[in-house]
PDB file of N, CA, C and O in Angstrom:
ATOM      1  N   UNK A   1     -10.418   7.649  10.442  1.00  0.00           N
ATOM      2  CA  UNK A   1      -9.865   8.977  10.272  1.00  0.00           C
ATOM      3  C   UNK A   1      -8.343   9.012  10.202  1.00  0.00           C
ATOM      4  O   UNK A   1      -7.716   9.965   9.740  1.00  0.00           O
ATOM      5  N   UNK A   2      -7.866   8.046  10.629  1.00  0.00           N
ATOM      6  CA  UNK A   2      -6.596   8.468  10.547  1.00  0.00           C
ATOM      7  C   UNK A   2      -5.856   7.546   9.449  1.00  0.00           C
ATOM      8  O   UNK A   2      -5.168   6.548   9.661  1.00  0.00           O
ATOM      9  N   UNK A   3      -6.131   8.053   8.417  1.00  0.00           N
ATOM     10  CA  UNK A   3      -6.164   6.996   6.778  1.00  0.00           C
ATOM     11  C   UNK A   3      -5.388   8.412   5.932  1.00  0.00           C
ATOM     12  O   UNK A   3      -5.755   9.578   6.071  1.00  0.00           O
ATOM     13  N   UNK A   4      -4.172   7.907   4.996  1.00  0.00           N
ATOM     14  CA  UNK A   4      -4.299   8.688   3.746  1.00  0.00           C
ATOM     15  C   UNK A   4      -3.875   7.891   2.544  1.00  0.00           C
ATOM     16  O   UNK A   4      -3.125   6.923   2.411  1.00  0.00           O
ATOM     17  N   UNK A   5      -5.066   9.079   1.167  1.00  0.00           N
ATOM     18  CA  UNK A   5      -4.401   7.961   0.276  1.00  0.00           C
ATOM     19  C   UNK A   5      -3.685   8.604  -0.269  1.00  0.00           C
ATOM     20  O   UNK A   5      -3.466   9.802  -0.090  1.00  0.00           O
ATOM     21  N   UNK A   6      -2.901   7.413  -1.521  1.00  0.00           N
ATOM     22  CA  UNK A   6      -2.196   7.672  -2.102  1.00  0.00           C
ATOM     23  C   UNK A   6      -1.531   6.494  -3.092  1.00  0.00           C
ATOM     24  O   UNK A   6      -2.101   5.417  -3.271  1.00  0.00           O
ATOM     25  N   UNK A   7      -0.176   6.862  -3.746  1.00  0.00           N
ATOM     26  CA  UNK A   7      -0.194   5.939  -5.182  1.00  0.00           C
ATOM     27  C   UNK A   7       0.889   5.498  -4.414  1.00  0.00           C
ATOM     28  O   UNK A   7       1.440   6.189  -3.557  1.00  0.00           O
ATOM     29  N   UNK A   8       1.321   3.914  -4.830  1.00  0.00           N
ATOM     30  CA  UNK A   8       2.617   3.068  -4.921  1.00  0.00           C
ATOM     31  C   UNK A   8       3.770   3.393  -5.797  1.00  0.00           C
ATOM     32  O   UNK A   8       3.766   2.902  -6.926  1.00  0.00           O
ATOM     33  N   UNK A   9       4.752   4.148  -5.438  1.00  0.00           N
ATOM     34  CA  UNK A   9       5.759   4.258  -6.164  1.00  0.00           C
ATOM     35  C   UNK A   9       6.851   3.343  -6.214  1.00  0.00           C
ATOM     36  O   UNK A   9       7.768   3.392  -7.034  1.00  0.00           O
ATOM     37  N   UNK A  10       6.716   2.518  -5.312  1.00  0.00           N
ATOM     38  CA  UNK A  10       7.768   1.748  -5.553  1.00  0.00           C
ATOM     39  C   UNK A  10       8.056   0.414  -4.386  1.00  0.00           C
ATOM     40  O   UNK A  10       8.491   0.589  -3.247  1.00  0.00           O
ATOM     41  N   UNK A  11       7.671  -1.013  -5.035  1.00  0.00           N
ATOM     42  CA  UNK A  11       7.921  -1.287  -4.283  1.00  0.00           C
ATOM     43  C   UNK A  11       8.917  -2.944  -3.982  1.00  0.00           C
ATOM     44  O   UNK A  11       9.125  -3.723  -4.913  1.00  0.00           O
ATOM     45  N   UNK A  12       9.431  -3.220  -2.494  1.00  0.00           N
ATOM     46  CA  UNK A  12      10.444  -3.846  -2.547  1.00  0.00           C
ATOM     47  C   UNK A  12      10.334  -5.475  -1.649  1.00  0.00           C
ATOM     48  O   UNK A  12       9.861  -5.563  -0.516  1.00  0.00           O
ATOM     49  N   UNK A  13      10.628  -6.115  -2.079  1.00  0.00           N
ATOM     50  CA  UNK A  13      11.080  -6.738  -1.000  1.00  0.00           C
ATOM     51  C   UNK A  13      11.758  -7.269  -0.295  1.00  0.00           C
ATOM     52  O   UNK A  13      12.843  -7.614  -0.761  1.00  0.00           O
ATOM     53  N   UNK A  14      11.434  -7.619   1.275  1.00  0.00           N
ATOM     54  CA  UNK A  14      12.609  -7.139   2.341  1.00  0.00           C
ATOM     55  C   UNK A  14      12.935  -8.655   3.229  1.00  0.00           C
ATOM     56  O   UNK A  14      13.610  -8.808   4.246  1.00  0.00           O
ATOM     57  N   UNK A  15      12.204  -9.632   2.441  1.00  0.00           N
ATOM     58  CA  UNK A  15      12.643 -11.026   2.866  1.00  0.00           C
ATOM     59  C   UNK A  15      11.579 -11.791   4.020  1.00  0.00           C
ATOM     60  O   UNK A  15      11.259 -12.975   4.133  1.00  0.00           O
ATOM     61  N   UNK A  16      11.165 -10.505   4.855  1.00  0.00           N
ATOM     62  CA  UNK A  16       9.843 -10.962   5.551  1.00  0.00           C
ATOM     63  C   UNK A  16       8.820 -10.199   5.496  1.00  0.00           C
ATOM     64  O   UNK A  16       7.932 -10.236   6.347  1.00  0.00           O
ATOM     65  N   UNK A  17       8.815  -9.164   4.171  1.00  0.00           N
ATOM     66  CA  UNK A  17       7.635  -8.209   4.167  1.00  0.00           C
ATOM     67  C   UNK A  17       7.922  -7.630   3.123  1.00  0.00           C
ATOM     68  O   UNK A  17       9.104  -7.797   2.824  1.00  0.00           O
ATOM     69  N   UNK A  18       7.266  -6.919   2.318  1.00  0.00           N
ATOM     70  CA  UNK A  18       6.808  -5.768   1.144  1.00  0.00           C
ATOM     71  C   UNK A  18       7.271  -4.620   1.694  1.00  0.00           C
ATOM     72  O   UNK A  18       6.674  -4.446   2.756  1.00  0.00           O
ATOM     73  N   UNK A  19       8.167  -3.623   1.446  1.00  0.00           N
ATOM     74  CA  UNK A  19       7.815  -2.213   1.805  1.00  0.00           C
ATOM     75  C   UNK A  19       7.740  -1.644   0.310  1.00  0.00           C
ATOM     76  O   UNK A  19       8.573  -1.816  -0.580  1.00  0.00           O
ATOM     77  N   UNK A  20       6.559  -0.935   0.250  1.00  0.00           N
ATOM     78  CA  UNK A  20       5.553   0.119  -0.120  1.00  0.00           C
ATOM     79  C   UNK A  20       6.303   1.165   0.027  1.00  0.00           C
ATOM     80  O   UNK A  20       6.722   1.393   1.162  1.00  0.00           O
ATOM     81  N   UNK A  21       6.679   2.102  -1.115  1.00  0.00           N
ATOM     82  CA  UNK A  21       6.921   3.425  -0.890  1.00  0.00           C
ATOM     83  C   UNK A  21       5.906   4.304  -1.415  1.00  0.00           C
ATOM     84  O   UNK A  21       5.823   4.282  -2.643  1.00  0.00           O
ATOM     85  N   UNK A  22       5.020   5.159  -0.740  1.00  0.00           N
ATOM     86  CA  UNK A  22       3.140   5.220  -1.047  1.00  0.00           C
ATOM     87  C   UNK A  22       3.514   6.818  -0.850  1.00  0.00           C
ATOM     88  O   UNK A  22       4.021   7.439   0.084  1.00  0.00           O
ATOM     89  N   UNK A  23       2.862   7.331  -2.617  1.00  0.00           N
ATOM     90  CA  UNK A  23       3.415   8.861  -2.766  1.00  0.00           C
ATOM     91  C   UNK A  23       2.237   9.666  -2.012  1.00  0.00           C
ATOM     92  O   UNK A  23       1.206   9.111  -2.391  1.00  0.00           O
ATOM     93  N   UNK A  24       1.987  10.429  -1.363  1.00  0.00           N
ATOM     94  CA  UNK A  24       0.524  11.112  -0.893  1.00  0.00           C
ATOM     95  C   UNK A  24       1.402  12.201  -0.817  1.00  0.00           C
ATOM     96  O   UNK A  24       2.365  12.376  -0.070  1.00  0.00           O
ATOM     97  N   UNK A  25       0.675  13.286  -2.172  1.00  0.00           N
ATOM     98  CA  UNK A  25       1.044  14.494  -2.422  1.00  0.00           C
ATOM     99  C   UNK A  25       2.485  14.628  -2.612  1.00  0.00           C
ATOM    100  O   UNK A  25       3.143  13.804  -3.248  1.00  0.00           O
ATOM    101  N   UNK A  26       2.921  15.561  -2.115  1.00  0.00           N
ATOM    102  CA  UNK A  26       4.696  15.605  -2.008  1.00  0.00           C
ATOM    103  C   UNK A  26       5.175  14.897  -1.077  1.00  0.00           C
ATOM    104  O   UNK A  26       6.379  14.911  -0.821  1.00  0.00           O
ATOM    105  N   UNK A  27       4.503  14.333  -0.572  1.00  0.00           N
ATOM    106  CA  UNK A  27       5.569  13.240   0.291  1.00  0.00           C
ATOM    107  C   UNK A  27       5.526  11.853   0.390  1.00  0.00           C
ATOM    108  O   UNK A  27       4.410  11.424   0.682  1.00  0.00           O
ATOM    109  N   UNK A  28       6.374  11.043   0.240  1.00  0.00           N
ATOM    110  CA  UNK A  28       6.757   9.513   0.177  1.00  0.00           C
ATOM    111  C   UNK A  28       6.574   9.231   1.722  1.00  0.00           C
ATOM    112  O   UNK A  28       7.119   9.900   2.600  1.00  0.00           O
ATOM    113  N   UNK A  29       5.395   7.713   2.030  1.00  0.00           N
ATOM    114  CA  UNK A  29       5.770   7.240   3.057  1.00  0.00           C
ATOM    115  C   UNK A  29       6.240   5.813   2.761  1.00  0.00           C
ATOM    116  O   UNK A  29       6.183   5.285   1.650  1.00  0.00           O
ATOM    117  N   UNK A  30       6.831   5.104   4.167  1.00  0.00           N
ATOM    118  CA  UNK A  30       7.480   4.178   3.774  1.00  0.00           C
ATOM    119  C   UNK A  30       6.596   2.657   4.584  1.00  0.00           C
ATOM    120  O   UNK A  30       6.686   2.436   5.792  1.00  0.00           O
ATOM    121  N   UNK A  31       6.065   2.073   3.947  1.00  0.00           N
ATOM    122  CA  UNK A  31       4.931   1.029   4.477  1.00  0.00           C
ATOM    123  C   UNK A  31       5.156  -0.494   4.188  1.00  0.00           C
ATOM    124  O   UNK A  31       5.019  -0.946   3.051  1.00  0.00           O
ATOM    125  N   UNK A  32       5.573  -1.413   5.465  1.00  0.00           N
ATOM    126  CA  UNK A  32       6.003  -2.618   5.598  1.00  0.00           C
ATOM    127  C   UNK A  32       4.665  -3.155   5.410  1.00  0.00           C
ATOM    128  O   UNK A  32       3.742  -2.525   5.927  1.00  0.00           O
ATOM    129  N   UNK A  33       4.334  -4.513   4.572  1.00  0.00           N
ATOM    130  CA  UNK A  33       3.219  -4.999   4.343  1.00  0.00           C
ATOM    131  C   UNK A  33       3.798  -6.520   4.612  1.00  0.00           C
ATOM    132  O   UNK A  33       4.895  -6.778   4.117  1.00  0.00           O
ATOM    133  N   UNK A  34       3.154  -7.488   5.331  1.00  0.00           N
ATOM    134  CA  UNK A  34       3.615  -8.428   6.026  1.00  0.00           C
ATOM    135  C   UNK A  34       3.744  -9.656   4.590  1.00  0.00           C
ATOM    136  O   UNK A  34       2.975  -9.610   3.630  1.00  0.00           O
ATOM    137  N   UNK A  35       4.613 -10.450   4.702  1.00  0.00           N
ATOM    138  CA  UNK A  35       4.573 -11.507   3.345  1.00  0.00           C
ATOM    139  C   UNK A  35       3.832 -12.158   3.055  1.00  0.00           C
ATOM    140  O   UNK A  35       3.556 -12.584   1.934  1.00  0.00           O
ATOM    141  N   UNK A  36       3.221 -12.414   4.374  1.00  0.00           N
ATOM    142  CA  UNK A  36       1.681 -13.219   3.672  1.00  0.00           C
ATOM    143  C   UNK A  36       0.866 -12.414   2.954  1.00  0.00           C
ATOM    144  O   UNK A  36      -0.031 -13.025   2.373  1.00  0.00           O
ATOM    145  N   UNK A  37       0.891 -10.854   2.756  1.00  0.00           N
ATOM    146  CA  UNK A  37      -0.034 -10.352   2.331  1.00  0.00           C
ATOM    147  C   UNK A  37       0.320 -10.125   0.743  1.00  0.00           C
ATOM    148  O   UNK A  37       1.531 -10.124   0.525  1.00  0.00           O
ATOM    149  N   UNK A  38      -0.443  -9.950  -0.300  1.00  0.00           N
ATOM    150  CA  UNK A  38      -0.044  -9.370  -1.341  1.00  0.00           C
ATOM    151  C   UNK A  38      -0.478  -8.193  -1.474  1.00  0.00           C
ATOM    152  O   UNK A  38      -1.605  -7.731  -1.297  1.00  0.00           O
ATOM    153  N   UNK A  39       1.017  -7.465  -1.977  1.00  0.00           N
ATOM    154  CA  UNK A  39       0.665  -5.856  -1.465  1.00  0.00           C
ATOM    155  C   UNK A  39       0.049  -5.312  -3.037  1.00  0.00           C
ATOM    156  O   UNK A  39       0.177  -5.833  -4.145  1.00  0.00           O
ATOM    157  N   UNK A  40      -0.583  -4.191  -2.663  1.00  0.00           N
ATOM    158  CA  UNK A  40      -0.350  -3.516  -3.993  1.00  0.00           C
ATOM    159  C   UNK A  40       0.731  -3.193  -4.843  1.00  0.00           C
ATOM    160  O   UNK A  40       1.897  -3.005  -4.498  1.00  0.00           O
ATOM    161  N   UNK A  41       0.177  -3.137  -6.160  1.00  0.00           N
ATOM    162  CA  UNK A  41       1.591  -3.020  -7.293  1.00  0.00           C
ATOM    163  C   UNK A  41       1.593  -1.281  -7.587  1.00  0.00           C
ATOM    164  O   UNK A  41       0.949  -0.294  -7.233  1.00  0.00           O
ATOM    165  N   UNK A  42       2.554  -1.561  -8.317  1.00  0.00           N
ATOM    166  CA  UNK A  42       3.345   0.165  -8.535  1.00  0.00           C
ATOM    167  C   UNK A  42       2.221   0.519  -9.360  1.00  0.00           C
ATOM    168  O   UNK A  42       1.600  -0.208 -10.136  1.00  0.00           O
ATOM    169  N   UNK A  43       2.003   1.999  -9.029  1.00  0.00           N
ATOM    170  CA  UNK A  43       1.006   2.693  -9.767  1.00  0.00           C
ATOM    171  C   UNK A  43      -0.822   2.384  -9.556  1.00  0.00           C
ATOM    172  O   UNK A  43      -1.703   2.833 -10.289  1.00  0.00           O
ATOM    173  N   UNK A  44      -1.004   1.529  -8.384  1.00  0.00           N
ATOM    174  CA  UNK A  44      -2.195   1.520  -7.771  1.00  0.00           C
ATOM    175  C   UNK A  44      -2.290   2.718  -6.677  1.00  0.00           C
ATOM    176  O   UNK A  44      -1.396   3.184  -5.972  1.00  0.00           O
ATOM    177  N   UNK A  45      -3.700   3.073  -6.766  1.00  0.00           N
ATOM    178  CA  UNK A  45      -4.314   3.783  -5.379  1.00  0.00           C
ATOM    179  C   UNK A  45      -4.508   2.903  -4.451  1.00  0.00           C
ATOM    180  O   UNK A  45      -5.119   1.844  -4.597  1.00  0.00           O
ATOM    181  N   UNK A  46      -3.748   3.497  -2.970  1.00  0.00           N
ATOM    182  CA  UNK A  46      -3.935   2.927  -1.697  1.00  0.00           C
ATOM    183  C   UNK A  46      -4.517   3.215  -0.880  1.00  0.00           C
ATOM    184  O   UNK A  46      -4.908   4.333  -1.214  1.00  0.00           O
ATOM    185  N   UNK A  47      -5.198   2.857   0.742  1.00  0.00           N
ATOM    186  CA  UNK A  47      -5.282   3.949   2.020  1.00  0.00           C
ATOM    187  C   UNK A  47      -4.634   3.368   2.685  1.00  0.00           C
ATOM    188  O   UNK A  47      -4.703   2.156   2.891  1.00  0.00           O
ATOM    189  N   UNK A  48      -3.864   4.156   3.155  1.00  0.00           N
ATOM    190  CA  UNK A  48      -2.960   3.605   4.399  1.00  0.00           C
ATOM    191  C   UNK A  48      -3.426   4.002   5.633  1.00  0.00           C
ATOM    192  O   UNK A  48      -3.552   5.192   5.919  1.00  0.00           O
ATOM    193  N   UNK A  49      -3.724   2.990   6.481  1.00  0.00           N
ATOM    194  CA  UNK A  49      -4.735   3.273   7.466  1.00  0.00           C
ATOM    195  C   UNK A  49      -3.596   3.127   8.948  1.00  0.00           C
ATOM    196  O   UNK A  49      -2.655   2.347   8.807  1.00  0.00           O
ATOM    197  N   UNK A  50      -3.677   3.604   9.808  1.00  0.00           N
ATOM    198  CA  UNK A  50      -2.811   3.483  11.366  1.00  0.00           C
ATOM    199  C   UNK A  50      -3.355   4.296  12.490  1.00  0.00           C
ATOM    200  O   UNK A  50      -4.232   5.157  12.421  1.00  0.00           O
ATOM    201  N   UNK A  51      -2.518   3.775  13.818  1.00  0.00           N
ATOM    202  CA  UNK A  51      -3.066   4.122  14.966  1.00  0.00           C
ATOM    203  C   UNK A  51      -1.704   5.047  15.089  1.00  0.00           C
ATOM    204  O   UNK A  51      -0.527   5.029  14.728  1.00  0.00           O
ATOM    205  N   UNK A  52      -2.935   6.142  16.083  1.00  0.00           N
ATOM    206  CA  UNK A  52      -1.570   7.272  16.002  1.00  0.00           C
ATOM    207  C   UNK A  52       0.002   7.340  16.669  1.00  0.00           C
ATOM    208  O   UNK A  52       1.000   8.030  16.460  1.00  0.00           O
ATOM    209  N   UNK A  53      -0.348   6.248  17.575  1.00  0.00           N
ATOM    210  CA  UNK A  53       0.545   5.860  18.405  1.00  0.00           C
ATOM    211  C   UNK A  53       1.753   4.995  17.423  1.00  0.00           C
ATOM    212  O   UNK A  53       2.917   4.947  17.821  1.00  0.00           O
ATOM    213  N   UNK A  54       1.417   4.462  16.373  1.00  0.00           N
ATOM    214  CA  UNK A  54       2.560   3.978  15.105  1.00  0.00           C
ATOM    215  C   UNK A  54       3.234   4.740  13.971  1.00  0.00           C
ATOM    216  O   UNK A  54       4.054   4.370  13.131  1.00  0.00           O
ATOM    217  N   UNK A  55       2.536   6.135  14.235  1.00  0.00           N
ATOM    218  CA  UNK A  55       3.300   7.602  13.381  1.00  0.00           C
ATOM    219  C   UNK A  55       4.271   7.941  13.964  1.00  0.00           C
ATOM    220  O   UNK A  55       4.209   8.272  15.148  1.00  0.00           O
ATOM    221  N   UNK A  56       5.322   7.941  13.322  1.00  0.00           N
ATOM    222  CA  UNK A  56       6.280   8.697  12.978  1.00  0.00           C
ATOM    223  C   UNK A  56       6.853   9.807  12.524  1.00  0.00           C
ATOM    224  O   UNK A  56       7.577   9.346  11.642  1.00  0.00           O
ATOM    225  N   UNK A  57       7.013  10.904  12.526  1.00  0.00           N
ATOM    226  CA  UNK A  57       7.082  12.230  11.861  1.00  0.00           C
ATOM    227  C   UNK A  57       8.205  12.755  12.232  1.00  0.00           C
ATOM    228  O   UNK A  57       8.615  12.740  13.393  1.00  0.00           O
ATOM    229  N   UNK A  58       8.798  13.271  11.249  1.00  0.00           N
ATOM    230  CA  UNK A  58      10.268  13.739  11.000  1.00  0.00           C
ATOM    231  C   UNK A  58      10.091  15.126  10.525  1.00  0.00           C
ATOM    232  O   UNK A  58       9.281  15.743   9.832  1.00  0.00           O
ATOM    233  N   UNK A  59      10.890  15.301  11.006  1.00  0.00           N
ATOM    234  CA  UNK A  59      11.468  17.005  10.559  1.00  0.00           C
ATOM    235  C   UNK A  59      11.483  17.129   9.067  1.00  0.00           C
ATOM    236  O   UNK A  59      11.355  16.123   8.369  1.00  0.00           O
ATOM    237  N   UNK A  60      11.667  18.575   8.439  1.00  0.00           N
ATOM    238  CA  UNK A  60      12.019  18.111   7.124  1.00  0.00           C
ATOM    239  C   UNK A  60      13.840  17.746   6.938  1.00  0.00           C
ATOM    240  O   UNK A  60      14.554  18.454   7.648  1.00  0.00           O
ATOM    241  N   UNK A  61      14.358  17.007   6.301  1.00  0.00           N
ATOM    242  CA  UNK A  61      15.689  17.319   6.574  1.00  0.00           C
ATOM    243  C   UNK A  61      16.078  15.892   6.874  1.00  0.00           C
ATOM    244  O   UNK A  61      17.203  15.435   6.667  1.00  0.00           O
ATOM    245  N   UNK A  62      14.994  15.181   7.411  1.00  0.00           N
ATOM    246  CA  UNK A  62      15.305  14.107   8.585  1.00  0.00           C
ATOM    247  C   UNK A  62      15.176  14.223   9.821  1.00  0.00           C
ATOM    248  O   UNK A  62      14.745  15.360  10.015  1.00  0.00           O
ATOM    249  N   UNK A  63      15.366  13.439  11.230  1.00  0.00           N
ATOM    250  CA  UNK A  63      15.449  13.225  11.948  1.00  0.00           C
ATOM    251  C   UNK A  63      16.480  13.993  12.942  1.00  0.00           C
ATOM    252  O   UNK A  63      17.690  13.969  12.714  1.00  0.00           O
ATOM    253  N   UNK A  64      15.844  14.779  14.229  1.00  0.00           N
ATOM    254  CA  UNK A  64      16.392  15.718  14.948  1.00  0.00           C
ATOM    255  C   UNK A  64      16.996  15.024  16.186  1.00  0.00           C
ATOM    256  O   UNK A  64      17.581  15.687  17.042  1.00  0.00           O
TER     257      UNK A  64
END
């Protein structure tokens, strides 16, 4: 349940990991994928799956 999907807009890498910028609806999240893994490519469907205790949620605006 605590999964959303969404498309790969863009993604980078960061020397010890993939970050995933994964569009779900109007909003971009930002998803470290470890180097051993091969992440999905730009313009695939994803689920990004987590424990709630690893969410993050920001204001709109940014960070309060």
């Amino acid at each position: 349940p605590n999964a959303l999907r969404g498309t790969v807009a863009e993604r980078q890498w960061r020397g010890d990991a993939h970050r995933l910028h994964v569009r779900v609806g109007d909003h971009l999240l930002l998803v470290d994928v470890p180097g051993s893994a091969e992440p999905a490519g730009v313009g695939e469907d994803v689920t990004v799956g987590f424990a709630p205790d690893d969410a993050v949620l920001l204001a709109r605006g940014g960070a309060t």
